[in-house]
C-alpha positions in Angstrom: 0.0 0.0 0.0 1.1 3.4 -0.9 1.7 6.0 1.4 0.0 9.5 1.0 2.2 12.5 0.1 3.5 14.1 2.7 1.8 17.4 1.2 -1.1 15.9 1.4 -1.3 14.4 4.6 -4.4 16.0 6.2 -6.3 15.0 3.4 -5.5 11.4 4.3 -6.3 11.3 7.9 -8.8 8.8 8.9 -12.4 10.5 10.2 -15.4 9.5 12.3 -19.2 10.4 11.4 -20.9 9.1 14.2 -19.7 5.0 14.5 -18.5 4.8 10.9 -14.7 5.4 10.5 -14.0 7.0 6.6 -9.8 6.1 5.5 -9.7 9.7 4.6 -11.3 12.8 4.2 -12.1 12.7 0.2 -15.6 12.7 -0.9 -17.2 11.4 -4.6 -20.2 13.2 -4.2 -23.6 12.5 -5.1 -24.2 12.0 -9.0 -27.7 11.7 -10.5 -27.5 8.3 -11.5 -30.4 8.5 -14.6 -27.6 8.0 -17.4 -27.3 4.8 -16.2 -30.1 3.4 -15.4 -32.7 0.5 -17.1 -36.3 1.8 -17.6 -37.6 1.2 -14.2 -34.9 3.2 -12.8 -32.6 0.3 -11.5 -29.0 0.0 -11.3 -27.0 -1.4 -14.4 -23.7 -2.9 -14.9 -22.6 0.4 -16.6 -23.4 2.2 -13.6 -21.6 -0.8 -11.3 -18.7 -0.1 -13.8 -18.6 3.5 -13.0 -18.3 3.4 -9.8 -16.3 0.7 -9.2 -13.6 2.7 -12.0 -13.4 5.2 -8.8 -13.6 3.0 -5.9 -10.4 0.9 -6.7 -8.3 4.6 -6.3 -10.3 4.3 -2.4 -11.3 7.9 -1.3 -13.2 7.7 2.0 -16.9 8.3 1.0 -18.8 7.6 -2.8 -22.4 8.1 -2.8 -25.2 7.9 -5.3 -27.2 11.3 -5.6 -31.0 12.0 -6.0 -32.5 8.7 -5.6 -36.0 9.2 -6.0 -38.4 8.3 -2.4 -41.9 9.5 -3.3 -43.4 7.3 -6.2 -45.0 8.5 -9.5 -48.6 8.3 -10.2 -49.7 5.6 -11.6 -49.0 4.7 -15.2 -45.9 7.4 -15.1 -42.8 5.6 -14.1 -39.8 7.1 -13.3 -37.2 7.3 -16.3 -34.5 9.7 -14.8 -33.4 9.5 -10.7 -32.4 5.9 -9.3 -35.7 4.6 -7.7 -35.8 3.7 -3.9 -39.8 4.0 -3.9 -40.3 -0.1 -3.2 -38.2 -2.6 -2.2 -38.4 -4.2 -5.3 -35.3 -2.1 -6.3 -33.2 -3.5 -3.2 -31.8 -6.2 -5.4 -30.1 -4.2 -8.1 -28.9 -2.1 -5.3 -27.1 -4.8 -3.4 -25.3 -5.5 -6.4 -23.5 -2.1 -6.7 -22.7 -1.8 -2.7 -21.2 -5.3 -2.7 -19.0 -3.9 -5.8 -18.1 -1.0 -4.5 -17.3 -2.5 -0.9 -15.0 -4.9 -2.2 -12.4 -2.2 -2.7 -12.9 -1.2 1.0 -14.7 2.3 0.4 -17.7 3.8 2.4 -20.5 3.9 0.3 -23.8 6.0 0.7 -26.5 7.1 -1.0 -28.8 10.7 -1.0 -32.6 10.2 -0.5 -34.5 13.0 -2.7 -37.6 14.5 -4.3 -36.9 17.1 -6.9 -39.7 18.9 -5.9 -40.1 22.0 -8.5 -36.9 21.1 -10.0 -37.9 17.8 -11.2 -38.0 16.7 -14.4 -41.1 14.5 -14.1 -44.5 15.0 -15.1 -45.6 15.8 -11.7 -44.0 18.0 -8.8 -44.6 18.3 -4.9 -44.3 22.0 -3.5 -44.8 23.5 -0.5 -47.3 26.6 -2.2 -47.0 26.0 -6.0 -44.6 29.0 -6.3 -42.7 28.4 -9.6 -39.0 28.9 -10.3 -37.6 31.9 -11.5 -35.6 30.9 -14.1 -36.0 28.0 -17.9 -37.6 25.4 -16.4 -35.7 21.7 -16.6 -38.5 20.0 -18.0 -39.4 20.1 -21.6 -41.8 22.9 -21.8 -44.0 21.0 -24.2 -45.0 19.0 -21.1 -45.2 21.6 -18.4 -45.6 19.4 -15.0 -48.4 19.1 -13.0 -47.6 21.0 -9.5 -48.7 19.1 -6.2 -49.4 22.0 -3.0 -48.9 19.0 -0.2 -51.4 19.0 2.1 -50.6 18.5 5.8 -51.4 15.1 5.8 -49.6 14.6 2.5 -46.5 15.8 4.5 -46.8 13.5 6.8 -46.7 10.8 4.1 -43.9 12.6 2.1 -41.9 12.3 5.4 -42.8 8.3 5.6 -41.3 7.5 2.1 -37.9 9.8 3.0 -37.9 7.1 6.2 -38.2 4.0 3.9 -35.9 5.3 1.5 -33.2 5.0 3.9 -34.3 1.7 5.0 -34.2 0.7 1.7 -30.5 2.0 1.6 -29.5 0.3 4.4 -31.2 -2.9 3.5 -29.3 -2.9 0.4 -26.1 -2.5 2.6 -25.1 1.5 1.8 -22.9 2.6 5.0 -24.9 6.5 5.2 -27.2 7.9 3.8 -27.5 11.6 2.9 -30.8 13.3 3.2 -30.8 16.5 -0.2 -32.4 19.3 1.4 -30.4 21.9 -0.9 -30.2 23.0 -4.7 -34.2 23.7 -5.0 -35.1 20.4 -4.8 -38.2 19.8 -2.4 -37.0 20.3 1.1 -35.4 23.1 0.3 -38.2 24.3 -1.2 -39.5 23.9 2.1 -36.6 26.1 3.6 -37.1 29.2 1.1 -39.1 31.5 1.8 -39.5 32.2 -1.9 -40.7 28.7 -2.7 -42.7 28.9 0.9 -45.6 31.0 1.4 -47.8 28.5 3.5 -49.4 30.1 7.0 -49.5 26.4 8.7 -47.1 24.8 11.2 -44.8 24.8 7.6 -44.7 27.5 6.8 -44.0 31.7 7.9 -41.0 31.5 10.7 -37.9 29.7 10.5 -39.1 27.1 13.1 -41.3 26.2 10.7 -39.5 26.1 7.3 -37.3 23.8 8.9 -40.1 21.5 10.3 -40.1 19.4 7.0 -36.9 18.7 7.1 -36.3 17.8 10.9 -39.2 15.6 10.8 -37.5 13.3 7.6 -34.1 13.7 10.1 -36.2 11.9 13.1 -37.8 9.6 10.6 -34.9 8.3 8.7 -32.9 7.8 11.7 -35.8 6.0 13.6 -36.0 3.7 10.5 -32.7 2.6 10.0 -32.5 2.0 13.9 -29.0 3.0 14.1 -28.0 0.9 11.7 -26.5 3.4 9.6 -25.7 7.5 10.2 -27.4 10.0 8.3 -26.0 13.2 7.1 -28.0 16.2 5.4 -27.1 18.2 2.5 -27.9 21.9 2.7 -27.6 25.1 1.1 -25.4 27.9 2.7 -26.8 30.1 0.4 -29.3 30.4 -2.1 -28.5 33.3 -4.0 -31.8 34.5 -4.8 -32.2 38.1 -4.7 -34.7 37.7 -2.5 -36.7 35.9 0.3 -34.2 33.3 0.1 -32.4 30.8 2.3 -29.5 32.2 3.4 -25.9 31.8 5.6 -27.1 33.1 8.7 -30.3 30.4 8.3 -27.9 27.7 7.8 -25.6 28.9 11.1 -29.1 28.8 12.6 -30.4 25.3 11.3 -26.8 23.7 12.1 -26.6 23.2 15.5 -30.3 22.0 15.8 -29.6 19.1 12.8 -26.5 17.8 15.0 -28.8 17.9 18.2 -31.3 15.8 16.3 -28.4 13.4 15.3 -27.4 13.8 11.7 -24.0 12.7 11.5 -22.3 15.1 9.1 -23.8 18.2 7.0 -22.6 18.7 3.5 -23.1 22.7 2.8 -23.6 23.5 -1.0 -25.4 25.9 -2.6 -27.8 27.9 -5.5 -31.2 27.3 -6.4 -32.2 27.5 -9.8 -32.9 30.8 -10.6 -30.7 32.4 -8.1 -27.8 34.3 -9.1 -25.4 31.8 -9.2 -25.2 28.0 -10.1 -25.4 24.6 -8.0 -22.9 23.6 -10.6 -20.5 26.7 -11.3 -18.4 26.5 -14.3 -14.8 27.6 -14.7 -16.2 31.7 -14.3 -16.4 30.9 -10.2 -13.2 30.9 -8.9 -11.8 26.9 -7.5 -13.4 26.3 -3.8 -16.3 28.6 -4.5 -18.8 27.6 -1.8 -15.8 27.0 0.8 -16.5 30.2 2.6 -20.0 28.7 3.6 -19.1 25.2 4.8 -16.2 27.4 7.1 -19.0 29.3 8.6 -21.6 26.4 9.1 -17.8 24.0 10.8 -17.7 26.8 13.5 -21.3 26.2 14.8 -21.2 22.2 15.2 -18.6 19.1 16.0 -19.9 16.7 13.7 -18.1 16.9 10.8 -18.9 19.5 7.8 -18.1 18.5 4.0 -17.9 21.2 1.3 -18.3 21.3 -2.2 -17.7 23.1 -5.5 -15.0 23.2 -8.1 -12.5 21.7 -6.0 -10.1 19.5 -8.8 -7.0 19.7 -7.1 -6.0 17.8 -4.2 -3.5 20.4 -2.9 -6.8 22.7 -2.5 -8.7 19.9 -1.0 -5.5 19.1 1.9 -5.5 22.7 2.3 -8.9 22.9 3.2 -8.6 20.1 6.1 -5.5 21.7 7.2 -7.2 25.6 7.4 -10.2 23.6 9.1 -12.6 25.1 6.5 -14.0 21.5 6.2 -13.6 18.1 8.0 -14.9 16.3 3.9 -14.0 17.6 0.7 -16.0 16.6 -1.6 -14.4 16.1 -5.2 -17.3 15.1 -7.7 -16.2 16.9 -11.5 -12.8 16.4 -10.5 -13.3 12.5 -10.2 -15.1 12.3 -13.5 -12.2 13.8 -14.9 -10.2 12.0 -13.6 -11.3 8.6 -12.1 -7.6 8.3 -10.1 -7.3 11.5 -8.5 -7.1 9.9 -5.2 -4.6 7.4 -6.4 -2.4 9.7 -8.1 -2.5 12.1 -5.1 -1.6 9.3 -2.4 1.5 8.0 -4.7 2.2 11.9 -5.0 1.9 11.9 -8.8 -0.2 15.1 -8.9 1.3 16.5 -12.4 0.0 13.3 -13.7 -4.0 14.2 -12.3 -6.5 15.2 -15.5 -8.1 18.2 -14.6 -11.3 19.3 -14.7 -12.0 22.2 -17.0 -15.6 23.0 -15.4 -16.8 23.6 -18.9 -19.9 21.7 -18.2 -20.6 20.3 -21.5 -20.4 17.0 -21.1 -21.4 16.1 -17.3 -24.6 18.2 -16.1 -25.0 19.7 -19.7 -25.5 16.4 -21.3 -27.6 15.0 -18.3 -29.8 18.1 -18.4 -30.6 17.9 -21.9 -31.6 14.0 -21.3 -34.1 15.5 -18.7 -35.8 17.6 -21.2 -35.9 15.4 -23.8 -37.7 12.7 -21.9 -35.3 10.3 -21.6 -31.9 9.7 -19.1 -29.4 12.1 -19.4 -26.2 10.7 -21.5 -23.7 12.2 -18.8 -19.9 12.2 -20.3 -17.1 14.3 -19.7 -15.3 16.8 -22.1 -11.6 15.8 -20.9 -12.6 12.2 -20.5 -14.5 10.2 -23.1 -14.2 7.2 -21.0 -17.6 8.6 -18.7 -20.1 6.6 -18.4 -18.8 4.0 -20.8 -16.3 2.3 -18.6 -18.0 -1.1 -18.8 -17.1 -0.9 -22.7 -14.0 1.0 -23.0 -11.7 -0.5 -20.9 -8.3 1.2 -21.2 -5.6 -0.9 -19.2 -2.4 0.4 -19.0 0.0 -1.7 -20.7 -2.2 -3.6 -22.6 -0.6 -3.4 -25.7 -2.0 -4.0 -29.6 -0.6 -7.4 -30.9 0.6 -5.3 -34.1 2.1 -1.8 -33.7 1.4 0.1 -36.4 3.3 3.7 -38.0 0.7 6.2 -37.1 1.2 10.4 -38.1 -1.2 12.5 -36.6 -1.1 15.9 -38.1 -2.0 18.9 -35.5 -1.5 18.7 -32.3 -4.7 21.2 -31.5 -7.1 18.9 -28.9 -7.9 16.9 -31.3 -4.4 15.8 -32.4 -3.1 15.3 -29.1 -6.0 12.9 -27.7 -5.6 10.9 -31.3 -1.5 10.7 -30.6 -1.7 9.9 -26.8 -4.8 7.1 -27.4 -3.1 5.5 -30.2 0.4 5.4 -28.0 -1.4 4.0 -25.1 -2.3 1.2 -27.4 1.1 0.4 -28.0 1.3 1.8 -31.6 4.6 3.9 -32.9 3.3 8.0 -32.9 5.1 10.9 -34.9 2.6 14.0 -34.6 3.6 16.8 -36.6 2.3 20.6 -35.4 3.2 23.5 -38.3 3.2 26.0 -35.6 6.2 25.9 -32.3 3.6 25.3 -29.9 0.7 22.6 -29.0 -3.0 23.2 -28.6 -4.4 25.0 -31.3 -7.9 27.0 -30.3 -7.5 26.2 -26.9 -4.4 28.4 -26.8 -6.9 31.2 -28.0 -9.7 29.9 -25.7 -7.6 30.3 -22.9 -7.2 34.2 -23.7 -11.3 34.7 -22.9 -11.7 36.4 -19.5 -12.4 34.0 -16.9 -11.3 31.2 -19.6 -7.7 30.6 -18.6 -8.3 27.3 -16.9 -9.4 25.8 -20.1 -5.8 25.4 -21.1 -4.5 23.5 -18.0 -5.6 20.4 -19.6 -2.4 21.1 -22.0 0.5 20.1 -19.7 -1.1 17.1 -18.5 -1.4 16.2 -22.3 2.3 17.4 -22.9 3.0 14.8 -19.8 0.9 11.8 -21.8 3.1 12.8 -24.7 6.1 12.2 -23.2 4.8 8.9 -20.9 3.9 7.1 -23.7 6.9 8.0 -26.2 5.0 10.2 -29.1 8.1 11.9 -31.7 6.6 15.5 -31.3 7.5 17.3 -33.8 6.5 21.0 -33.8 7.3 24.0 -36.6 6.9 21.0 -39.0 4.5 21.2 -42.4 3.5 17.5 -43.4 3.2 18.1 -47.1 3.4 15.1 -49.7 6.8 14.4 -49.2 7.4 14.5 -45.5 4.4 11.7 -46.4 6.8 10.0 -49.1 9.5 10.2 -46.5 7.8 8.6 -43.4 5.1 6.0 -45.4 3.1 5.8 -42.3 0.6 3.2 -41.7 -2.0 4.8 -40.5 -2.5 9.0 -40.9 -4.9 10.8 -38.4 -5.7 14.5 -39.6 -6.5 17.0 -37.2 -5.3 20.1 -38.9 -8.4 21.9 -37.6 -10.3 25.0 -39.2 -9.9 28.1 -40.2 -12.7 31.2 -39.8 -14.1 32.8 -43.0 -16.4 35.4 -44.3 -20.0 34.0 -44.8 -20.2 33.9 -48.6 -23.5 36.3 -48.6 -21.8 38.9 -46.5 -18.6 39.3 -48.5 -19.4 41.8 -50.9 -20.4 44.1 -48.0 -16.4 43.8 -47.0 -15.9 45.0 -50.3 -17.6 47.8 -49.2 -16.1 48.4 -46.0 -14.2 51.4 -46.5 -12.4 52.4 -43.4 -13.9 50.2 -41.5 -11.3 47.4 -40.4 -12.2 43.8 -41.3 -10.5 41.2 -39.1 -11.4 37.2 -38.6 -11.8 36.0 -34.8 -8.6 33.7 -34.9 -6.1 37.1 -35.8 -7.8 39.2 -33.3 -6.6 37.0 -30.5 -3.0 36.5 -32.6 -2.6 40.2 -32.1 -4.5 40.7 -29.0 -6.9 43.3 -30.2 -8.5 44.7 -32.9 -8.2 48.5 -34.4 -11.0 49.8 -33.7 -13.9 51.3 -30.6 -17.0 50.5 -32.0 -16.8 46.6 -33.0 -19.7 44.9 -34.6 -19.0 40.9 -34.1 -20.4 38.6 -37.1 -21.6 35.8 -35.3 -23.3 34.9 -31.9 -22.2 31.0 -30.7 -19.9 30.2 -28.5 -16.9 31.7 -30.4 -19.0 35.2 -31.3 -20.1 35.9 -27.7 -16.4 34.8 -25.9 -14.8 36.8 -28.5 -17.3 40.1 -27.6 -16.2 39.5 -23.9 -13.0 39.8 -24.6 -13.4 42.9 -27.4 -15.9 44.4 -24.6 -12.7 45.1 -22.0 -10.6 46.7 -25.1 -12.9 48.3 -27.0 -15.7 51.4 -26.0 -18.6 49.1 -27.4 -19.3 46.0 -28.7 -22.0 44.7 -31.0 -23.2 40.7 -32.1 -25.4 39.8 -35.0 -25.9 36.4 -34.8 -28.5 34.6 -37.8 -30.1 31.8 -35.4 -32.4 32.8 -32.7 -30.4 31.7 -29.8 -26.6 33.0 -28.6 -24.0 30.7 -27.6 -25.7 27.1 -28.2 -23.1 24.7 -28.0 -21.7 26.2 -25.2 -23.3 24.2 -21.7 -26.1 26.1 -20.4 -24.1 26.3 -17.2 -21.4 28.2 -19.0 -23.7 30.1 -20.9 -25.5 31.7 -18.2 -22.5 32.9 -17.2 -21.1 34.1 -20.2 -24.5 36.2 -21.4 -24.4 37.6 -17.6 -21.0 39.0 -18.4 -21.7 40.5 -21.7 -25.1 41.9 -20.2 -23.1 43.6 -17.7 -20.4 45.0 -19.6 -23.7 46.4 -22.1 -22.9 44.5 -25.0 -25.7 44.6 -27.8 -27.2 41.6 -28.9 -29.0 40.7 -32.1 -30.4 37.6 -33.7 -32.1 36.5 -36.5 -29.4 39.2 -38.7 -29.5 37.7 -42.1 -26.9 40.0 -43.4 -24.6 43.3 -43.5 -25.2 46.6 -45.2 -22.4 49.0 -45.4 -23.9 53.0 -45.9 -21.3 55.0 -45.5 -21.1 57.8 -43.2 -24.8 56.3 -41.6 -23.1 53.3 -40.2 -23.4 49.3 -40.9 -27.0 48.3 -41.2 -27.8 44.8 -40.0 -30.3 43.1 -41.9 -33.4 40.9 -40.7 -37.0 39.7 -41.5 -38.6 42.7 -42.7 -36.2 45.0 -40.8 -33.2 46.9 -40.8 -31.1 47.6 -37.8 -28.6 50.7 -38.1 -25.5 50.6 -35.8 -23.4 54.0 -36.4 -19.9 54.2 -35.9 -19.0 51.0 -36.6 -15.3 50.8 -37.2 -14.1 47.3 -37.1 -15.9 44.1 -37.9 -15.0 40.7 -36.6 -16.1 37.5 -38.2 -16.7 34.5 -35.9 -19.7 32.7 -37.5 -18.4 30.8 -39.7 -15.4 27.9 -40.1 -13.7 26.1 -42.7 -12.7 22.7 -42.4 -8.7 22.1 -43.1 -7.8 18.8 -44.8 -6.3 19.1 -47.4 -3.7 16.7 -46.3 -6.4 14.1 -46.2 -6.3 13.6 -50.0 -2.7 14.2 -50.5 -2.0 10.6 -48.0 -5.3 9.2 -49.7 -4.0 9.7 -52.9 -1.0 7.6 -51.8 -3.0 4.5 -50.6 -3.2 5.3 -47.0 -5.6 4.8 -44.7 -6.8 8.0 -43.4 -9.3 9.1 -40.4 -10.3 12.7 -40.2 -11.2 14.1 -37.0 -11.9 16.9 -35.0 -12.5 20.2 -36.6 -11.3 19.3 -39.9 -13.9 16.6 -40.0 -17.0 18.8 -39.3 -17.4 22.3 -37.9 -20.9 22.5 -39.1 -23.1 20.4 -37.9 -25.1 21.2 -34.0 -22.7 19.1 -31.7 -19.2 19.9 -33.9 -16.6 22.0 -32.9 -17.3 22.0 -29.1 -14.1 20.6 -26.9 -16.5 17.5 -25.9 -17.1 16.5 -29.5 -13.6 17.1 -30.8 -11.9 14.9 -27.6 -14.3 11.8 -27.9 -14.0 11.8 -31.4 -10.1 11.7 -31.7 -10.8 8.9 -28.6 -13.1 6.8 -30.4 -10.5 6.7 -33.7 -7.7 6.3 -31.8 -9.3 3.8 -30.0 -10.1 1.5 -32.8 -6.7 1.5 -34.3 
């Protein structure tokens, strides 16, 4: 057994909650489980194989988040949260906890009801006050909303109490009551959400009734048996009549006197003004403050969450005594061996997560309103969620190594070259610039971006590990091609941006006004000009107006489709457009085209409408991208056996051009090689 970095040695310090001892303080946190599950919401052996791909690395505590307690009507079945609504589910259950167990780690699992945020056809409230922001569910099917009566309360509180008998049936060690992120106990706790004039409702002692009675419930059920912990919001961040810090201080000390074992402080409702899950614009450790506040209050221990990926962050954290758990959810879908690699001390060698969202709630989200599970991945790790299938084992080597040139080494390139190494196979990757990365060199240059880039050393380290020929400043042209006869050629040369063909004869036009594509204004840093229209609203068109909108006096985006920034993770979005917003940033869609008149400005062009924007002097074009593969046909045209990926395989269709696509695509083809 390896010993724990000394740098990290509060982290690995063994804990109590209540009779359970945990190996050390690390926590997987709670992940909807939907992606995973059959159509009756039980456990399968892809979701056994994801969690058993972060059990053998043995941080203290794993759980399984928002398992659903309070049954559907009938003839509606569940299709998204892990069911724990009859103990006909206790089986499947006790197949995952035996899995997980065998690698010695303390397993648990969170009893929930959605309440208004829900993605069923039916959800429980307090008073029927809606949300204040896009609803989860598809809005084609607007749910039903339940007010509970009192009695209906009482029942409510009965199925919270034989969900965690269920759990510990099933052999969990804990279970973790979700009373936080909107869902229906902290509906319970807003005042907001809670406008009821009963024994529920009105004064703190009585928000907080719902939730103490599913406390005395649950830990009457299990009889001791197991402890229970509650998950709470420090803060809601609603602007107003929400739950807040001083509440929690408040409700702290009363949940330890009523026995919970541990309280796990999170935060954000949807709606409020910032996010449950905060992508890379909140700083790392962003809800720390809170669970520091709610530690000083109680002695049982406190866990805290959000954007914690490094284990130096989380050590530090035990050692400051801002939290006795750290709880490391993204940052163990990134990389399923964090917790190995930061007990043998091989931190340089941890994946990152990049908190762009896309892939893990993004995904899961856009299952919910579609009707179906959520298809949770990750953007750095393709593996997600397919762990039972794609079983990469180091050292496992391909019977035949082939010759394999990979041409770019932009994202794309370097997961192709590393993957196809991995299997054993001989890798030259040629780069015609002197440095890796491609756009995510410019991606990093966005404001509040730069983290995006971090996954680049950890790729230069794969590089190296696994014995790729880098070659950068290098053109592969047809005879470098003659010259090395590779087997196999992967192309990833990427794209270049353009001028949309039916704007083009307006930069004819342009006159003084300076023309510049998105790709050289971030070569040079700015662009010459105070008054910049941007050509193009996605996720490259609004980043690039963020960052024109701190260098220029104002900043302007025509975009043709009717939404900004699609492909960007709604969680990221929110952020971005709240940025832009603030810095007053004009937006347009549905612009069909440019008009250049003169002295009168650049008229923007729509249905039956013209929109005049004077003193435009610069435009920026960041709608559309050329694919670049030209080296494709040159190594076809030789007889080899080409895959093209990436960018310079599609930047045109909905889901291309996005870091998630381009990563498990280059995966997938290196993969099968």
């Amino acid at each position: 057994m390896h010993e724990p970095a000394l740098a990290l040695e509060h982290l690995f310090k063994p804990l109590q909650i209540g009779a359970m001892t945990v190996a050390n303080r690390i926590m997987l946190p709670g992940m909807s489980a939907g992606m995973m599950l059959d159509e009756e919401g039980r456990v399968t052996p892809e979701m056994i194989a994801y969690y058993i791909e972060r059990a053998r690395n043995r941080p203290g505590l794993m759980a399984i988040g928002a398992s659903a307690v309070v049954p559907e009507p009938e003839g509606n079945p569940r299709r998204h949260p892990l069911s724990l609504h009859d103990d006909r589910y206790i089986p499947s259950l006790t197949r995952i906890t035996e899995a997980v167990h065998a690698y010695g780690v303390k397993f648990g699992l969170q009893v929930w009801d959605g309440g208004l945020q829900t993605g069923g056809k039916f959800q429980l409230s307090p008073s029927g006050v809606g949300i204040n922001a896009k609803a989860v569910f598809d809005a084609k099917q607007k749910p039903e909303v339940k007010v509970l009566s009192t009695p209906e309360i009482g029942e409510v509180v009965g199925f919270y109490a034989e969900g965690a008998r269920r759990a510990a049936d099933a052999g969990f060690d804990f279970v973790e009551i979700h009373a936080g992120h909107g869902y229906l106990i902290s509906n319970f706790l807003t005042p907001h959400f809670n406008r009821r004039t009963d024994k529920y409702g009105g004064s703190f002692e009585n928000r907080i009734r719902f939730l103490i009675e599913i406390l005395r419930a649950c830990r009457e059920r299990v009889g001791g048996r197991i402890p229970i912990g509650v998950k709470v919001n420090g803060d809601d961040f609603l602007p107003k009549d929400g739950w807040g810090l001083e509440e929690t201080c408040r409700l702290a000390p009363i949940l330890e006197q009523e026995g919970a074992a541990y309280i796990s402080v999170t935060a954000g409702v949807m709606g409020g003004t910032r996010l449950t899950v905060p992508p890379l614009y909140e700083r790392q450790g962003c809800f720390s403050d809170l669970a520091g506040e709610v530690r000083k209050r109680v002695t049982i221990p406190v866990a805290t969450v959000g954007r914690v990926k490094n284990p130096l962050m989380a050590n530090d954290l035990v050692r400051d005594g801002i939290a006795d758990i750290v709880c490391m959810g993204r940052a163990m879908i990134a990389d399923p061996d964090v917790v190995g690699k930061a007990r043998r001390g091989e931190l340089e060698d941890i994946r990152l997560c990049v908190a762009e969202c896309r892939g893990c709630i993004d995904n899961e989200m856009r299952g919910i309103k579609g009707g179906i599970p959520g298809s949770s991945s990750c953007v750095v790790n393709p593996r997600m969620g397919r762990e039972s299938v794609c079983v990469d084992i180091e050292g496992d080597k391909r019977t035949v190594a082939r010759h394999i040139l990979v041409v770019g080494a932009g994202l794309s390139g370097l997961e192709a070259a590393r993957r196809a190494a991995f299997s054993g196979h001989q890798v030259v990757l040629c780069e015609r610039r002197s440095w890796i990365g491609g756009q995510i060199r410019y991606a990093s240059m966005i404001p509040g971006r730069r983290e995006i880039a971090d996954m680049l050393p950890w790729y230069e380290r794969q590089l190296l590990k696994h014995g790729v020929d880098l070659r950068l400043n290098t053109e592969v042209e047809a005879a470098l091609l003659d010259e090395m006869r590779p087997d196999v050629v992967i192309v990833a040369s990427g794209s270049v941006p353009s001028v949309p063909q039916h704007m083009q004869s307006a930069v004819y036009d342009a006159g003084d006004i300076a023309i510049a594509l998105v790709d050289d204004v971030l070569e040079m840093g700015t662009v010459s000009g105070q008054n910049v229209l941007v050509i193009g609203g996605d996720q490259i068109g609004m980043q690039i107006a963020d960052y024109l909108s701190e260098r220029a006096s104002r900043v302007t985006v025509a975009e043709p489709d009717k939404h900004f920034a699609q492909k960007m993770a709604a969680n990221d979005r929110w952020y971005l457009i709240a940025r832009t917003n603030e810095k007053k940033v004009r937006r347009f869609k549905g612009v069909r085209g440019l008009r250049i008149a003169g002295d009168a400005g650049v008229a923007l062009m729509m249905d039956g409408a013209e929109e005049m924007l004077p003193g435009i002097d610069a435009i920026v074009f960041a709608s559309e991208r050329k694919s670049v593969r030209g080296v494709a046909e040159l190594a076809r045209a030789r007889g080899m056996s080409v895959h093209v990926i990436g960018d310079a395989a599609d930047v045109i269709s909905e889901d291309s051009g996005t870091i998630f696509a381009n990563i498990a695509h280059a995966y997938d083809v290196a993969r099968s090689i």
